[in-house]
C-alpha positions as CSV (number, residue, x, y, z in Angstrom):
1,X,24.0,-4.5,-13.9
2,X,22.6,-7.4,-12.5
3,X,19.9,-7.4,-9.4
4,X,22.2,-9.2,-7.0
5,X,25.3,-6.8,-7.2
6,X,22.7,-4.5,-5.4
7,X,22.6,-3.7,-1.7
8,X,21.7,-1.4,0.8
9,X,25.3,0.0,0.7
10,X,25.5,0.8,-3.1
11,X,22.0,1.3,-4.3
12,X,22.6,4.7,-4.4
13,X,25.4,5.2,-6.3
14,X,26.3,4.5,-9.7
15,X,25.7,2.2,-11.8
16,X,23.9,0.5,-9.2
17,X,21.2,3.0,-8.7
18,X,20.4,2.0,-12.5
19,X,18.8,-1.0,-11.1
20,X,17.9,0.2,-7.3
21,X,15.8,2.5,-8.1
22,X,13.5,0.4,-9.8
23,X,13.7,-2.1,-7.1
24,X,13.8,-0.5,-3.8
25,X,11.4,-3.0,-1.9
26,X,13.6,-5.4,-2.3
27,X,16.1,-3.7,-0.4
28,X,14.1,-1.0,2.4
29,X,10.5,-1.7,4.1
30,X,7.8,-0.1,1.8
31,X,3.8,0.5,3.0
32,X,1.6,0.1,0.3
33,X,-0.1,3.0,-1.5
34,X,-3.6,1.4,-2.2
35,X,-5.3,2.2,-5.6
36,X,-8.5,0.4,-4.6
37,X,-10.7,-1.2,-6.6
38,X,-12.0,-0.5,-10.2
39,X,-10.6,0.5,-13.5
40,X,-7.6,2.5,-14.5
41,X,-8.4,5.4,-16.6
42,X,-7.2,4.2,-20.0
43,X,-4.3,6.3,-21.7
44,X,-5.4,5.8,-25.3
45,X,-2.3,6.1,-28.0
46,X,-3.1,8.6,-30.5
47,X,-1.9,12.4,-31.8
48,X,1.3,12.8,-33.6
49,X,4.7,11.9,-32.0
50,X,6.5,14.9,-30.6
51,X,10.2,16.3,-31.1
52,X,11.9,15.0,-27.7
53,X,14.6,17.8,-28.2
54,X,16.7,15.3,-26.0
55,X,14.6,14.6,-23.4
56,X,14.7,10.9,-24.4
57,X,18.8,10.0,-24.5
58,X,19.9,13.0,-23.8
59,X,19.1,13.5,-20.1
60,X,19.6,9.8,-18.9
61,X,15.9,8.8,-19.3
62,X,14.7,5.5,-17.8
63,X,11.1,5.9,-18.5
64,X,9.6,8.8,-20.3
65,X,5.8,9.2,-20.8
66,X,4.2,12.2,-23.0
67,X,0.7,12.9,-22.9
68,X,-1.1,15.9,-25.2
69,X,-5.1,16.4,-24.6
70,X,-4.4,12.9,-22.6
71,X,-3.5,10.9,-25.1
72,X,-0.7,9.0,-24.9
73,X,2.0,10.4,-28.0
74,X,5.2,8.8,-26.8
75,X,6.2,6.3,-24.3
76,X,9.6,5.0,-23.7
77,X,11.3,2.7,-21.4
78,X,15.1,2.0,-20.9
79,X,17.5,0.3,-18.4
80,X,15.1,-2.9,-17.5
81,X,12.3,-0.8,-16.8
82,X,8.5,-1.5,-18.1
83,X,5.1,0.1,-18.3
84,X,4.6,-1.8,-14.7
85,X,7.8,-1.3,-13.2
86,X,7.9,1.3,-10.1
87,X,10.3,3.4,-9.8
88,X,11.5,5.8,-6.8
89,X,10.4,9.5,-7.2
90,X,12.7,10.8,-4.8
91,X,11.5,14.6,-4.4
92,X,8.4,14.3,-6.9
93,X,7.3,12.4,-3.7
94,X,6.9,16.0,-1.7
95,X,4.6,17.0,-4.6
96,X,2.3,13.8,-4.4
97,X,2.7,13.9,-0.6
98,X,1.0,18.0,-1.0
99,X,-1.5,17.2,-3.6
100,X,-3.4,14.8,-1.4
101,X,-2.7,17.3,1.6
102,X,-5.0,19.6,-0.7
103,X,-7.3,17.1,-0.2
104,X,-7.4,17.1,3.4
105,X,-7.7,21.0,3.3
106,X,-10.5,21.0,1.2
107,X,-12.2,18.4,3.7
108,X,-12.1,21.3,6.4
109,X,-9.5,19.0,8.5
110,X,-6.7,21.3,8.1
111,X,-6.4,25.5,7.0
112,X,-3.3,26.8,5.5
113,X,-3.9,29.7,8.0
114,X,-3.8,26.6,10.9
115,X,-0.6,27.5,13.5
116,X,1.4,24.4,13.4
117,X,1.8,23.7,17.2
118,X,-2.0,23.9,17.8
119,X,-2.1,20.9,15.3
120,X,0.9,18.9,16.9
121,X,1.6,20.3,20.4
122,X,5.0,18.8,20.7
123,X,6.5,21.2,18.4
124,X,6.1,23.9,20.8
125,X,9.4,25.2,21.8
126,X,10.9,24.3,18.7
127,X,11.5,26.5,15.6
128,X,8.4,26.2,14.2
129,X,6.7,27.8,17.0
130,X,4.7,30.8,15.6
131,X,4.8,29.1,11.3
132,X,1.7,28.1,9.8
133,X,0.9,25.0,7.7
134,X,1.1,28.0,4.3
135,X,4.5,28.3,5.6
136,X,5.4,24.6,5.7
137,X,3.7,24.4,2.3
138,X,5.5,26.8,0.7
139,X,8.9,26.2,2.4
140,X,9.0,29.5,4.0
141,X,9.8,28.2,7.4
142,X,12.4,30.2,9.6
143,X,14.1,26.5,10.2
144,X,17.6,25.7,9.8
145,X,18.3,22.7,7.9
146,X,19.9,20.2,10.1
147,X,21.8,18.1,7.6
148,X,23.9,19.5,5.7
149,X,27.1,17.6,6.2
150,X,27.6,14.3,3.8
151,X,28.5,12.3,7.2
152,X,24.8,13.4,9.0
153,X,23.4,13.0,5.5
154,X,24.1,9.3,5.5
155,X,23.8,8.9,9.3
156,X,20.2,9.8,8.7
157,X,19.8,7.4,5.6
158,X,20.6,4.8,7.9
159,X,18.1,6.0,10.3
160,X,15.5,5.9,7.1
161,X,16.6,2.2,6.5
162,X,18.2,3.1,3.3
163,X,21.5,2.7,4.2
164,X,23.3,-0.3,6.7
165,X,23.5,1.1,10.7
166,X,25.5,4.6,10.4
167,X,28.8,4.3,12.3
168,X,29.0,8.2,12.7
169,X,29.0,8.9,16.6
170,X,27.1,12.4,16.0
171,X,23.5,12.5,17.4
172,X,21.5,11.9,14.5
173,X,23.0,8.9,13.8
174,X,21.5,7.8,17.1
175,X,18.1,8.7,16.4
176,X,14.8,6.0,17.0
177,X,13.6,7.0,13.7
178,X,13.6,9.3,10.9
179,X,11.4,11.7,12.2
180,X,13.3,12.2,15.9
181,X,15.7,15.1,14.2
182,X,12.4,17.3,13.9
183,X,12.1,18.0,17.2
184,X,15.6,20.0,17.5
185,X,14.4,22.7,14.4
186,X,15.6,25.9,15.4
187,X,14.9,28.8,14.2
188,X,17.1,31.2,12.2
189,X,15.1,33.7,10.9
190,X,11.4,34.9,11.1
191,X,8.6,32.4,9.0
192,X,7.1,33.9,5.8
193,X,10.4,35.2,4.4
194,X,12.7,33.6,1.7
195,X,12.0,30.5,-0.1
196,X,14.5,27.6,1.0
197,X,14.0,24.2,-0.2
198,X,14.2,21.9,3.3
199,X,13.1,18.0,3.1
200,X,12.4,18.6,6.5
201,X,9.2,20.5,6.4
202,X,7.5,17.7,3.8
203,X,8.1,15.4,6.5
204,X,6.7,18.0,9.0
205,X,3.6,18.8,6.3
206,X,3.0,14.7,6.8
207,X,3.1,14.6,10.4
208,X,0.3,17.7,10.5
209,X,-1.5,15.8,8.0
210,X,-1.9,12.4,9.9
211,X,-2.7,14.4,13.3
212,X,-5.4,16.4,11.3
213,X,-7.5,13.0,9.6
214,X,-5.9,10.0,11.5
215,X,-4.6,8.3,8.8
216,X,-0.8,7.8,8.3
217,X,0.5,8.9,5.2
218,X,0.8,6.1,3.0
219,X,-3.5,6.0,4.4
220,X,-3.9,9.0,3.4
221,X,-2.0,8.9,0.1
222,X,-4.3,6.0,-0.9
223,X,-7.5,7.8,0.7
224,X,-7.4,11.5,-0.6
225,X,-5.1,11.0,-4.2
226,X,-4.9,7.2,-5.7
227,X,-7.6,5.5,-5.1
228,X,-9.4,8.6,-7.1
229,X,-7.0,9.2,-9.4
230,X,-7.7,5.8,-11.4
231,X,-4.0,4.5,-11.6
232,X,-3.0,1.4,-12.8
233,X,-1.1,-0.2,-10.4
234,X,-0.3,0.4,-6.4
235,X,2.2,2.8,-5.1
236,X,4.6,2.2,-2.5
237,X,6.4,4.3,0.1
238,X,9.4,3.7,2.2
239,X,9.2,3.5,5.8
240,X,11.7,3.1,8.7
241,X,11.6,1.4,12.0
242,X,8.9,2.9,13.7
243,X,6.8,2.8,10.6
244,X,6.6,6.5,9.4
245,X,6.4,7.1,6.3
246,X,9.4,9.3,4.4
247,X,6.8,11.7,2.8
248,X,9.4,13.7,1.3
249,X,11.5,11.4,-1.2
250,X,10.4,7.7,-0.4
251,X,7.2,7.4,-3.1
252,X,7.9,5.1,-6.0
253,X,5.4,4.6,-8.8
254,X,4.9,3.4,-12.3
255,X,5.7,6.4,-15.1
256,X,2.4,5.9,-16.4
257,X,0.7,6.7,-12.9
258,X,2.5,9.3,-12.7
259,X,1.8,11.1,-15.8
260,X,-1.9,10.0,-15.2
261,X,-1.3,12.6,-11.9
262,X,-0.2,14.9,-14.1
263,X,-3.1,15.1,-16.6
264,X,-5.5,14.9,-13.6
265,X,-4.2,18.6,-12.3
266,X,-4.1,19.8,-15.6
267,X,-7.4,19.0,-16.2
268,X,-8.1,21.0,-12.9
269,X,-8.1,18.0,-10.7
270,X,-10.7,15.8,-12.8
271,X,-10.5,12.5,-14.3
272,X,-11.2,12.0,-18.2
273,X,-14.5,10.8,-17.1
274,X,-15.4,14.2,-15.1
275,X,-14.4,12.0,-11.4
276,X,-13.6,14.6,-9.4
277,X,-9.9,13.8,-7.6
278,X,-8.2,16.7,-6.7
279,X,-10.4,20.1,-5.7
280,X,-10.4,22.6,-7.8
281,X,-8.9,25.1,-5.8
282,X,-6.3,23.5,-4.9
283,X,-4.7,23.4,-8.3
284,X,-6.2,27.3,-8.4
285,X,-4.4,27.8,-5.5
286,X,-0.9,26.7,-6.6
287,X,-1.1,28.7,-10.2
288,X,-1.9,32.3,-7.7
289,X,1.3,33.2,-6.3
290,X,0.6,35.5,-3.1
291,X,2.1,38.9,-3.2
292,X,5.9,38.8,-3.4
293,X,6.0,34.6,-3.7
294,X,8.0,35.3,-6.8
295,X,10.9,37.5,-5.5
296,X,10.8,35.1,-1.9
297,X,11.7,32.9,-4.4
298,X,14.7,34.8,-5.8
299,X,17.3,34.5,-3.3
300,X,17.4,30.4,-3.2
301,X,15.4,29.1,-5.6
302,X,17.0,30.5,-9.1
303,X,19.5,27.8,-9.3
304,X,17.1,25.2,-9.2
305,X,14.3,27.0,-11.8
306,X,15.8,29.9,-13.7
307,X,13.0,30.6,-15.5
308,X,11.9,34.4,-14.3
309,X,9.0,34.8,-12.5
310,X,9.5,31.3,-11.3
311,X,8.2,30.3,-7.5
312,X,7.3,27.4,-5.4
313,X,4.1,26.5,-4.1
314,X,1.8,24.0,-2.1
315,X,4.9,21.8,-2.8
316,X,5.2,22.5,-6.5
317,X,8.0,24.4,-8.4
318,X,5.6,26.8,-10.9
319,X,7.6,28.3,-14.0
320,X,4.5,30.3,-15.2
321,X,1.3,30.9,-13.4
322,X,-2.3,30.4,-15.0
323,X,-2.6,33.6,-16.7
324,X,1.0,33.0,-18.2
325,X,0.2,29.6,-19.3
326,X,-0.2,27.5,-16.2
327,X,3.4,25.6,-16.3
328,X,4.1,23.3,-12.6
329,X,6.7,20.7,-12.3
330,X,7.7,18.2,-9.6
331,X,11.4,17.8,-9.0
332,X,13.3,14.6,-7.8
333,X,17.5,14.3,-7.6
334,X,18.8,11.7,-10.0
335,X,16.6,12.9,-12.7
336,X,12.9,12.7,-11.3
337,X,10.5,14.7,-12.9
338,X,6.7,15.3,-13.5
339,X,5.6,18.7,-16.0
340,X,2.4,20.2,-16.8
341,X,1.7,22.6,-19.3
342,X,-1.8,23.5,-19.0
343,X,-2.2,25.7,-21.9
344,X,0.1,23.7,-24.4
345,X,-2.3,20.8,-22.8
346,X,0.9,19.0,-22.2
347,X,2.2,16.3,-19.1
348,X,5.5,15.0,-19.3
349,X,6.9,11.7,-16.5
350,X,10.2,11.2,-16.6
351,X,11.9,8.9,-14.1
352,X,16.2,8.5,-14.3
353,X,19.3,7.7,-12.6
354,X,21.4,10.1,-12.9
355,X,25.0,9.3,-12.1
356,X,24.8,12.3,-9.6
357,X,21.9,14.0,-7.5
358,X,22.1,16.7,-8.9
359,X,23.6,18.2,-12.1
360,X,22.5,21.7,-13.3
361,X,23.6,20.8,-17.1
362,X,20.9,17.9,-17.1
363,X,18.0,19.1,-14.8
364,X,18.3,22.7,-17.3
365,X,18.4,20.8,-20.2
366,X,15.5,18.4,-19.1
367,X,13.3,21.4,-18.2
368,X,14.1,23.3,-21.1
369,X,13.5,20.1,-23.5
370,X,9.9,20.0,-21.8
371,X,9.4,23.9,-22.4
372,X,10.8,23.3,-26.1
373,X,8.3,20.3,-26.6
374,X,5.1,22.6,-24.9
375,X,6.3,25.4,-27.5
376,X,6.2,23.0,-30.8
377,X,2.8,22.1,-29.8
378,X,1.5,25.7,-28.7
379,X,2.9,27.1,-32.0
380,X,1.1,24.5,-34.0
């Protein structure tokens, strides 16, 4: 597929998205995610070379990179792509967009017990009247999702900029910007209940974030997680018209920057060299479910982790929690994926394009390849 049979109308779809994905600047205004000055931390090659159990052809891999006890044991590139090629992250972008929100809660500039309309007044009178920012976090808003029709779904890609001006006449497709839907939320049920996975509230969490330190998210991206975090290359993040930032899916970053993410949680939130990124508690924090996370989790969140006992957290999908291991993944459509094991010492990055956005028989297979890979090297 060549560069120039990709546009903004098919850079979606397949087999286009083979080759949009990895260059989404080129067609949608991106803000730079800063990694500031200095070195990378170095991913040394070393350690035996793992059974893949699929992972590599079998799940429609683009880039796949495997660190154990952070050493790089397999790296793999397909479809164009290169060590220094960015790649969208879709919904892996929520969990980057959280981790440096942990940041900002560790600073003292935001609580997880904080009421959401004493951070950002206009939301009073919506549906998130009464949540807090833990229910935001952990998805466990009383909001309705408002799209959930294909035609509003791309009538709001086109308010995002990544799709041509919507001809749908419904409202949305009239919106200024991508973040004008958020102040119709309603409310359907009370806030702290079920688990239901909503875009919506990692676009809210962004908006609470920049009103609590001043800095717009792809700022504060850059500020609180990559500038520490020692990656390689700069990040980048769509933005629409009025410049905001789509916290939720819009990220795209190198596979090894990614994985570098992933060995800085499981190493608690610390650089090889002891540079402290992420606070401790934080990653804590996400691995201690709060009483009756797990069966809030149940009713919505099985078909996208079946593992039992599975729950979601500060933004994170959490198969096992510390004292069961310490297993946390990041989940994108298309094939997007970031997994930490921390007691096989084990991150997997895996960036596709899936045909589809989402297919149960290859996001099961891909997690349970990564759970078969963690098992090999706990066994051994």
């Amino acid at each position: 597929m060549s560069a120039e049979a990709v546009t903004l109308e098919n850079w979606m779809r397949p087999p286009h998205n083979v080759v949009g994905y990895q260059r989404v600047r080129e067609l949608i205004p991106t803000a730079v995610v800063s990694r500031g000055e200095g070195p990378a931390f170095e991913l040394v090659p070393g350690g035996p070379e793992p059974r893949l159990h699929g992972l590599d052809q079998g799940t429609r891999t683009d880039a796949l990179v495997v660190l154990h006890r952070g050493r790089l044991v397999h790296e793999r590139y397909e479809n164009g792509m290169r060590p220094g090629t960015r790649h969208l992250c879709m919904s892996v972008s929520k969990s980057i967009t959280a981790t440096a929100v942990g940041s900002v809660i560790a600073s003292g500039a935001l609580s997880p017990d904080d009421d959401v309309c004493a951070i950002v007044p206009e939301f009073r009178g919506t549906g998130l009247e009464g949540a807090t920012v833990r229910h935001v976090l952990d998805m466990r808003t009383g909001t309705r999702e408002d799209i959930t029709t294909l035609d509003l779904q791309r009538a709001y890609y086109a308010t995002c900029l990544w799709a041509p001006p919507s001809s749908f006449p419904e409202s949305p497709g009239e919106d200024e910007d991508s973040r004008s839907h958020l102040w119709r939320l309603t409310q359907v049920r009370p806030h702290g209940g079920d688990f239901e996975y909503r875009s919506t509230l990692t676009c809210v969490l962004g908006i609470l974030a920049e009103r609590a330190t001043g800095l717009r998210v792809p700022e504060l991206i850059s500020h609180h997680l990559w500038r520490g975090l020692g990656a390689e290359y700069d990040a980048e993040i769509t933005v629409d018209r009025s410049g905001n930032a789509l916290a939720d899916i819009g990220v795209c970053c190198t596979a090894r920057d990614l994985a570098r993410l992933g060995e800085v949680l499981r190493r608690g939130g610390l650089r090889p060299d002891g540079t402290r990124v992420v606070p401790e508690g934080w990653v804590a924090d996400t691995l201690e479910p709060d009483a009756g996370q797990a069966a809030a989790f149940t009713r919505n969140g099985s078909p996208w982790l079946t593992l039992p006992g599975a729950y979601y957290r500060n933004q994170w999908w959490v198969a096992a929690p510390r004292d069961r291991g310490g297993v946390y993944l990041a989940l994108g459509i298309h094939g997007q994926l970031l997994f930490v094991h921390e007691r096989a010492e084990l991150v997997i990055a895996k960036f596709s394009s899936w045909p589809e956005p989402w297919n149960d028989n290859l996001a099961r297979a891909s997690i349970q390849a990564c759970m078969d890979i963690s098992s090999d090297i706990w066994e051994n």
